[in-house]
N, C-alpha and C positions, 0 to 999 in steps of 0.2 A: 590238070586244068591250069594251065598258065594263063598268069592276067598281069596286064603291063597297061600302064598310063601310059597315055601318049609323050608327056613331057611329067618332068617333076612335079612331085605332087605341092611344094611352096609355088615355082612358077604357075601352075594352072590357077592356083587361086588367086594368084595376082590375075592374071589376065582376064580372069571370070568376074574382078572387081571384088571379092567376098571378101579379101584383108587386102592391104596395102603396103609398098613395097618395103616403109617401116614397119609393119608391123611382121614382117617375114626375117627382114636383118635381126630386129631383137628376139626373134624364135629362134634362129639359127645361132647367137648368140648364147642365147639361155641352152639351144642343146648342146654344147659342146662343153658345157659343165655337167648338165648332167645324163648325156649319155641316151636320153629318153627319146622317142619318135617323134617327127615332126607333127604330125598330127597332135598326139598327146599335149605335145608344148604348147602348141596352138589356144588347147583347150583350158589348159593350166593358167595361160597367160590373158585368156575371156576376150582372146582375138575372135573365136572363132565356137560357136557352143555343139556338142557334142553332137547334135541330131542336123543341124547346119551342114558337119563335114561327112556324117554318113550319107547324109540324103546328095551329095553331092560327089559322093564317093559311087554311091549306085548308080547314079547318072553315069561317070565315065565310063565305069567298068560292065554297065549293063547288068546288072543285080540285082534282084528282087530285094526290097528295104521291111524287114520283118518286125513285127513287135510280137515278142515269144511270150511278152508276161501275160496274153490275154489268149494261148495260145494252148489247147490240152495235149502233152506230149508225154505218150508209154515208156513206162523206168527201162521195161527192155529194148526200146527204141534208145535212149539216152547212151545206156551202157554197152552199146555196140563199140564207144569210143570212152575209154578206163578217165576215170576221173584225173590221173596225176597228167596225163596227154589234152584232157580237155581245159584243162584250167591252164597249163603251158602254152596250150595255144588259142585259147581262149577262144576257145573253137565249139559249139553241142549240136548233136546229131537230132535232127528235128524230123526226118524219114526218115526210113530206110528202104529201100527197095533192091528188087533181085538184080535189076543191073547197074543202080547207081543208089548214091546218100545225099542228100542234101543236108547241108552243114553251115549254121548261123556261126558268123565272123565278129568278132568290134572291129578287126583289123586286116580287109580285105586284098591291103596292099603288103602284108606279107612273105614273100613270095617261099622264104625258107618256112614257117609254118605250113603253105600250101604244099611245097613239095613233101614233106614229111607225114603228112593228112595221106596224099594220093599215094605214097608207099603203102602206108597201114593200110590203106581203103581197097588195092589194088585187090583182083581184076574191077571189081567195080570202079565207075565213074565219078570223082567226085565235083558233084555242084555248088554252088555257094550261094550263100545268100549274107544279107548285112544287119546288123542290131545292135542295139546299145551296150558297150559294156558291163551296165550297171544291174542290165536284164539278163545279162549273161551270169553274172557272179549269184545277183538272187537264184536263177536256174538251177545252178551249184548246188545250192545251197538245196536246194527244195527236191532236187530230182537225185540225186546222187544218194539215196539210203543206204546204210550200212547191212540192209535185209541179208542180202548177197553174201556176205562178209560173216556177218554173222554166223549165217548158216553153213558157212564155207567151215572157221575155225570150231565150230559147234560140232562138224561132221569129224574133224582132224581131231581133239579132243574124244569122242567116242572114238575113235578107234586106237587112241592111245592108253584108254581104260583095258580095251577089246584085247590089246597087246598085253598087258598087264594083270590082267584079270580084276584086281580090283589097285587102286592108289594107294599109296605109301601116305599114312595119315599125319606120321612125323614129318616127311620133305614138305609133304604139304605145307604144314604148321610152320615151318620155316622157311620156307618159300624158297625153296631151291631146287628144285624136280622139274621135270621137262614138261609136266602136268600143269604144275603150279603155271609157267611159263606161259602155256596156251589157254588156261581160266582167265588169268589177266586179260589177255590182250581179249577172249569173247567178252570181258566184263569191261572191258573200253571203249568197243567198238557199241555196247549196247548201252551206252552211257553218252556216247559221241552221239548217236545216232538223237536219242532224246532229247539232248538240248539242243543239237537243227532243227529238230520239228516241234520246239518249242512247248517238249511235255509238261507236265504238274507232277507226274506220277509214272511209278516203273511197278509193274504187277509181275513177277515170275510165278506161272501155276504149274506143279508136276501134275501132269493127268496121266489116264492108264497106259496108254501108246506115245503120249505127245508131250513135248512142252512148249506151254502156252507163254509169252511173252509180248503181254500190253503195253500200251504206253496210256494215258488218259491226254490228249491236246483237245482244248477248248471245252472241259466237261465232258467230252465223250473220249472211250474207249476204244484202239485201235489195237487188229490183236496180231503175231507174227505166230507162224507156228511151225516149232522142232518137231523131226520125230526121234530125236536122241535123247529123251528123257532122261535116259539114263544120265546124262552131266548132272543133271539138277542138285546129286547133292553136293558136288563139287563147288556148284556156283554159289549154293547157300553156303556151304563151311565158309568160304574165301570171306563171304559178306560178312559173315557172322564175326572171322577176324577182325576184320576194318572197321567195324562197328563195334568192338571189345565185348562181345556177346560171349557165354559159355556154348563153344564147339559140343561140347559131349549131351546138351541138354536139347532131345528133340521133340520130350511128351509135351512142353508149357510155352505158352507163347513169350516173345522175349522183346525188349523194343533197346533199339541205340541210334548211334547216330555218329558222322565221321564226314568230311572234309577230301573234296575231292578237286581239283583245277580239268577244263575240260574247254579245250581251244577258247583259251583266254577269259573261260567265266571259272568263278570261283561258287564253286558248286556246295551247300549243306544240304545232306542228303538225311531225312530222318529217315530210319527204319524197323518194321515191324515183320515176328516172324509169329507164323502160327503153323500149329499141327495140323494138318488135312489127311484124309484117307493113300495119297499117296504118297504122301512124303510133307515137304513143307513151303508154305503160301509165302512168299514175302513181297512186300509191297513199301516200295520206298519214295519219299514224298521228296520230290527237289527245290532247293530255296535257291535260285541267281543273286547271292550275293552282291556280284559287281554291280546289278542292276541299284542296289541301293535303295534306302525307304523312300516309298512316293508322300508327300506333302499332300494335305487335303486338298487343294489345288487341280496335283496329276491324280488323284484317283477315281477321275471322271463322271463325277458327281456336280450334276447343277450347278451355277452360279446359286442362283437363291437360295438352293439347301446348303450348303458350303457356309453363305452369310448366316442363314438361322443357327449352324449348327455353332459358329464362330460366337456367336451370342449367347447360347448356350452354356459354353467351356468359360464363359468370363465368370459364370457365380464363382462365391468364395464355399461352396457345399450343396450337397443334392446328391443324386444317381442320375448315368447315363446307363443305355442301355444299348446296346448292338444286337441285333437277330437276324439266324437264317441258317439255312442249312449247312451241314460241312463244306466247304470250297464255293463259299457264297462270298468270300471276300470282308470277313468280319476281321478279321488279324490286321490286311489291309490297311481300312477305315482305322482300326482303333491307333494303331501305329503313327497314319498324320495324323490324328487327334493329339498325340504323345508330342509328335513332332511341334507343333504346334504350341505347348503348354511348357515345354522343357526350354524352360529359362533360369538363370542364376536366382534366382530371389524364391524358386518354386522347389520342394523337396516330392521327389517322387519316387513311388515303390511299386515293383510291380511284382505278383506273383502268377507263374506262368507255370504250364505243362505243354511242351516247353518254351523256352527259352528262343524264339524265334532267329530276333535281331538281338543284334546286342548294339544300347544307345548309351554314348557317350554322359557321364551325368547320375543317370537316372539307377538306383539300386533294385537290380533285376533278381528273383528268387525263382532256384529252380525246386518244382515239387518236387518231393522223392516220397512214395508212399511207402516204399520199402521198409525204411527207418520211420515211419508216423511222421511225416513232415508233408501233411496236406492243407488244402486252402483253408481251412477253417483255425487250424493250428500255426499257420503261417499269419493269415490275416489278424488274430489275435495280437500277435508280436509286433505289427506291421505298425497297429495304432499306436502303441508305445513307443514308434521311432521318430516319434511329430514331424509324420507327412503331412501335406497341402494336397496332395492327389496320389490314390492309388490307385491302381488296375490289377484290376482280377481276372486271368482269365479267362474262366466261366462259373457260373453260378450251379452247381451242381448239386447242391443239398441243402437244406431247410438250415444248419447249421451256418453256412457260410453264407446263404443270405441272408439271413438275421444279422449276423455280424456287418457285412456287406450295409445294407441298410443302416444300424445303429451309427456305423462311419461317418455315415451322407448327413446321419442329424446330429452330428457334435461336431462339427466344422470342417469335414473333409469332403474334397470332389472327387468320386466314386466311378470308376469308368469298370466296364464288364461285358457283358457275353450271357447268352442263352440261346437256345437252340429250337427254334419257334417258326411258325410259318407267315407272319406278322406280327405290325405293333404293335395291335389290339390286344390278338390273344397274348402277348410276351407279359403285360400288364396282369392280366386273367393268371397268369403262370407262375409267377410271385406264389401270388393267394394258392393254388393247389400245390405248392409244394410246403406249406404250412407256415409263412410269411404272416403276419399281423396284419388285416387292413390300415389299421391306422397306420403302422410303418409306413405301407407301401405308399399312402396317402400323403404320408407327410414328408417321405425322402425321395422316391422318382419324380424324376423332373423332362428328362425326353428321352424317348426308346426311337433309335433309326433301325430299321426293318430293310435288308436286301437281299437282289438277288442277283446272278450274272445271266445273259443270256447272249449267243453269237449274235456277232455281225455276220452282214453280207459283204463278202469276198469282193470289195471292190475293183479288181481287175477282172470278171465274169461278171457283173451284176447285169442282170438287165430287166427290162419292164414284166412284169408280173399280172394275169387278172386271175383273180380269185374264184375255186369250184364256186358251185351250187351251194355245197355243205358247205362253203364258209362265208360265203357274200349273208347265208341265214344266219349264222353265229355270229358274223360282224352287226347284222341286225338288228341283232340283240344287245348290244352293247350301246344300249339309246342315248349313252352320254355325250356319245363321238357320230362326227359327221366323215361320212369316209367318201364321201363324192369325186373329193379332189387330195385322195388319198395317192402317194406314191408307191407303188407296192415294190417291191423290189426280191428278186431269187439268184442265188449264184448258180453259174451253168456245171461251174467245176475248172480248175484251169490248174497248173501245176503251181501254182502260188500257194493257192491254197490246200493242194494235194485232192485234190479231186471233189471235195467235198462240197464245196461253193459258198464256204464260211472262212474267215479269219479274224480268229484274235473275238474276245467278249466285252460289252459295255457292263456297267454297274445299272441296275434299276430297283433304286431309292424309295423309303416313306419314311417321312419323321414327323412324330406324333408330340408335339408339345402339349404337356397337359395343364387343362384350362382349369377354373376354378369349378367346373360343371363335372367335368370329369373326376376332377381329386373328389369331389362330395360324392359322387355316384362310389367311387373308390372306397370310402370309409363304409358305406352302409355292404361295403361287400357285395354290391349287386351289377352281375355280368352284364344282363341285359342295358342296365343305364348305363354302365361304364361304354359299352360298344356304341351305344345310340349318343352319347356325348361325344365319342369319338368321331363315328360318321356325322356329327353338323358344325366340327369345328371350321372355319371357313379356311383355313389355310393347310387340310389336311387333306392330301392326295393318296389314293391308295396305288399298292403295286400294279395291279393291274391296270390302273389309268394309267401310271407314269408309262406302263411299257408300250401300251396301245398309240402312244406318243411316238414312242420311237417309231410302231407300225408305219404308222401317218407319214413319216418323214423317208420310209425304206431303210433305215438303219439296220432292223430287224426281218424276219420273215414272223408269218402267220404261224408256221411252223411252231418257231420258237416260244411265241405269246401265248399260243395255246396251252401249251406245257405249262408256263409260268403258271397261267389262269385257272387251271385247270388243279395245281399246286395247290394255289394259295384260297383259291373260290369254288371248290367243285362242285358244291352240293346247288349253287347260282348257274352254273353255265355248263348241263349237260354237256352241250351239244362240244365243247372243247376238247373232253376223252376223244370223239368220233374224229376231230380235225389231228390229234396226233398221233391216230391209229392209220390214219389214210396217208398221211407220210411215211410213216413205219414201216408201212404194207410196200410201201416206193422203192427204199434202201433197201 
């Protein structure tokens, strides 16, 4: 498919009036330092803006002008053209068909890309079409899965065991066998593949035929599946190296942890190994270091709750408190709180399982239960090091709360963790793990209570009306006026990998306790502490906050239901039936 301007592509824009005939000298100028296309220069030099010189680029060349990011396109469609070809020529295959491809450009007037395309493409015909660069490289990014890859050196490895009958345990251990070789590179590519799709979590499950390999992105579970199970235990030993785990020990479960760079993120990878009936479970949690701690600020919590909590952290002693499920973003929160308090004049301790970040300053203790160095035994020590603020990573027994607590009321600011379904009960949860009333009365000061739940995929989103079963559930929810609600669902588009969700908000409750509350508090009585709770004026529960986002379409119905459904069940029947009607969808 040969495609040719009528004239130069600087002249046509002069004559079309878009730039001028100075601003074409100092592009051609600027290129011949550096090499770069006239178009590009154009755009570099904010002559001329990117979707300006495509949409005018389709015009000459008679081109269809694409925008791919709201566009749903098949991995086997993509992969018709090998990702080191498509990124070279910054070229993705967006059909395919038995006689021809159609193939999105940023750079239509390439003509040596184009001949090189129609070679590979040949007999078929190839068509073009034009798009933004920027949609191109996300594309990349999004559609280009290592699945293929994986499975590729997954199958090359089983049959280099097949060859061998079983692996050499020593070349292993030393990493020089041609085995060793090909574990790496599947333990790269499925480490590569994670951090483009921006996992939390790497799950390897040996089952009886298969190996199972999840990833968790956005809360949920995504799962690939071998049938060479046999690698598995190849893949575990190699981990178990990298992680300084004992290789020989397969009955007891083992946890480490090891440093990994992974196309320019610097990857902490904690990991846990357990016994299962086939072999062994490991599941490895990923930290993107380069991303760095978010500031109370970026961790997407309120203005107003941001200021109250800021209010908060100024007493000179008390308890805070963080609550929510694993992967609720409590680590998060606590860390711009740290962030926030780690000043020169302030001494800080923190004892941790583990050791997440590491902040400049602040004296970080790693548990080891191994040797008796746990939080109870640590925190003891702690007080004796005339901190101003410590953090405890979570409150895990009657011991360490006590202590925890006795902190907050002899001059220290107490930050922690518990693992609770609100702020309410986090208060209630003190007292049944054998906490003092009066303690808890006289040293908690504010418990923040969250959760994550997806956004909608704002390149698919579109208008939403809600069933039957949930316009009644919304019904019921008498606080909220949903008339001139937004509802908002993602269709699914390769952004978001088909799912019609990207990326999760935080949804917030922080429970400052009133003087109604702490007295409800001392007499140890549930019922008035909660009823104090529900009529503080400035206290919003989860579920209203999230019902907020509902209102706005940040969220789906979907989502809220779950949360609601969590955190109020025994209130909102009808919320089980609205996540089971989705469920039943997927």
């Amino acid at each position: 498919m040969k495609l040719k301007l009528k004239m130069r592509l600087g002249d046509l824009l002069v004559q079309e009036q878009i730039i001028t005939d100075e601003q074409l000298k100092q592009a051609l100028s600027e290129q011949r330092h550096t090499g770069r296309k006239l178009g590009r220069t154009l755009i570099d030099l904010q002559s001329i803006s990117e979707d300006q010189l495509l949409q005018f680029l389709s015009q000459q060349l008679n081109l269809p002008y694409l925008d791919i990011s709201r566009r749903p396109i098949a991995p086997e469609v993509v992969n018709v053209l090998p990702e080191v070809q498509a990124r070279r020529y910054r070229a993705l295959v967006v059909e395919n068909h038995d006689d021809h491809v159609l193939v999105a450009m940023s750079d239509p007037a390439d003509l040596q890309a184009i001949d090189n395309l129609e070679v590979f493409f040949a007999p078929k015909t190839l068509k073009l079409a034009v798009c933004p660069e920027q949609q191109l490289l996300d594309a990349f990014d999004n559609l280009y899965r290592r699945t293929e890859q994986i499975a590729e050196i997954a199958g090359k490895l089983e049959e280099e065991y097949a060859a061998d009958d079983m692996f050499d345990l020593a070349n292993l251990t030393q990493g020089d066998s041609d085995n060793e070789t090909t574990v790496v590179k599947l333990l790269q590519s499925i480490f590569e593949d994670a951090v483009q799709m921006r996992a939390s979590d790497i799950h390897i499950e040996p089952g009886e035929n298969v190996l199972r390999i999840r990833q968790r992105i956005d809360g949920q579970l995504h799962e690939n599946i071998l049938n060479e199970v046999n690698i598995a235990a190849a893949l575990v030993l190699r981990l178990k190296l990298m992680a300084g785990l004992d290789i020989s020990e397969k009955r007891l479960p083992q946890d480490g942890r090891f440093h990994i760079e992974i196309n320019g993120h610097k990857i902490d990878v904690r990991m846990s190994t357990m016994p299962i009936y086939h072999g062994e479970s490991v599941v490895m949690r990923l930290l993107d270091q380069t991303a760095g701690l978010r500031t109370l600020d970026e961790t997407g919590m309120p203005p107003h709750i941001v200021e109250r909590i800021r209010k908060q952290i100024r007493r000179p002693h008390g308890m805070l408190l963080v609550t929510g499920p694993t992967g609720s973003g409590k680590t998060t929160t606590l860390y711009g709180i740290l962030s926030e308090l780690n000043t020169a004049d302030r001494k800080i301790i923190t004892v941790e399982d583990p050791v997440e970040y590491q902040l400049p300053r602040i004296n970080q203790v790693q548990v080891s239960h191994k040797i008796g160095l746990d939080f109870s035994n640590v925190l003891r020590t702690t007080l004796r090091q005339d901190p101003d603020i410590i953090m405890v990573g979570e409150m895990r027994d009657q011991e360490t709360v006590e202590i925890g607590l006795r902190g907050a009321l002899t001059g220290h600011f107490v930050l922690s963790t518990l693992h609770t379904n609100d702020a309410v009960t986090s208060a209630l949860r003190l007292l049944d793990m054998g906490a003092a009333s009066y303690l808890v009365a006289s040293a908690l000061r504010v418990i923040i209570a969250q959760r994550l739940v997806r956004r909608v995929c704002h390149n698919c989103a579109i208008d939403y009306q809600p069933t039957a079963g949930e316009r009644s559930w919304l019904q019921s929810m008498s606080k909220f006026d949903f008339t001139q609600a937004k509802f908002k669902v993602g269709t699914g588009c390769q952004s978001c990998n088909g799912s019609g969700y990207r990326g999760r908000i935080g949804i917030f409750e922080i429970l400052e306790l009133d003087e109604n509350m702490i007295d409800a508090m001392r007499t140890g009585n549930p019922q008035d502490f909660a009823r104090a709770a529900a009529q503080s004026p400035n206290f919003i529960p989860l579920a209203d906050s999230a019902l907020s986002y509902l209102q706005r379409g940040i969220t789906t119905i979907e989502e809220v239901a779950k949360l609601v459904e969590d955190v109020s069940e025994s209130e909102t029947p009808l919320a089980d039936d609205i996540v089971n009607e989705h469920h039943g969808e997927r």
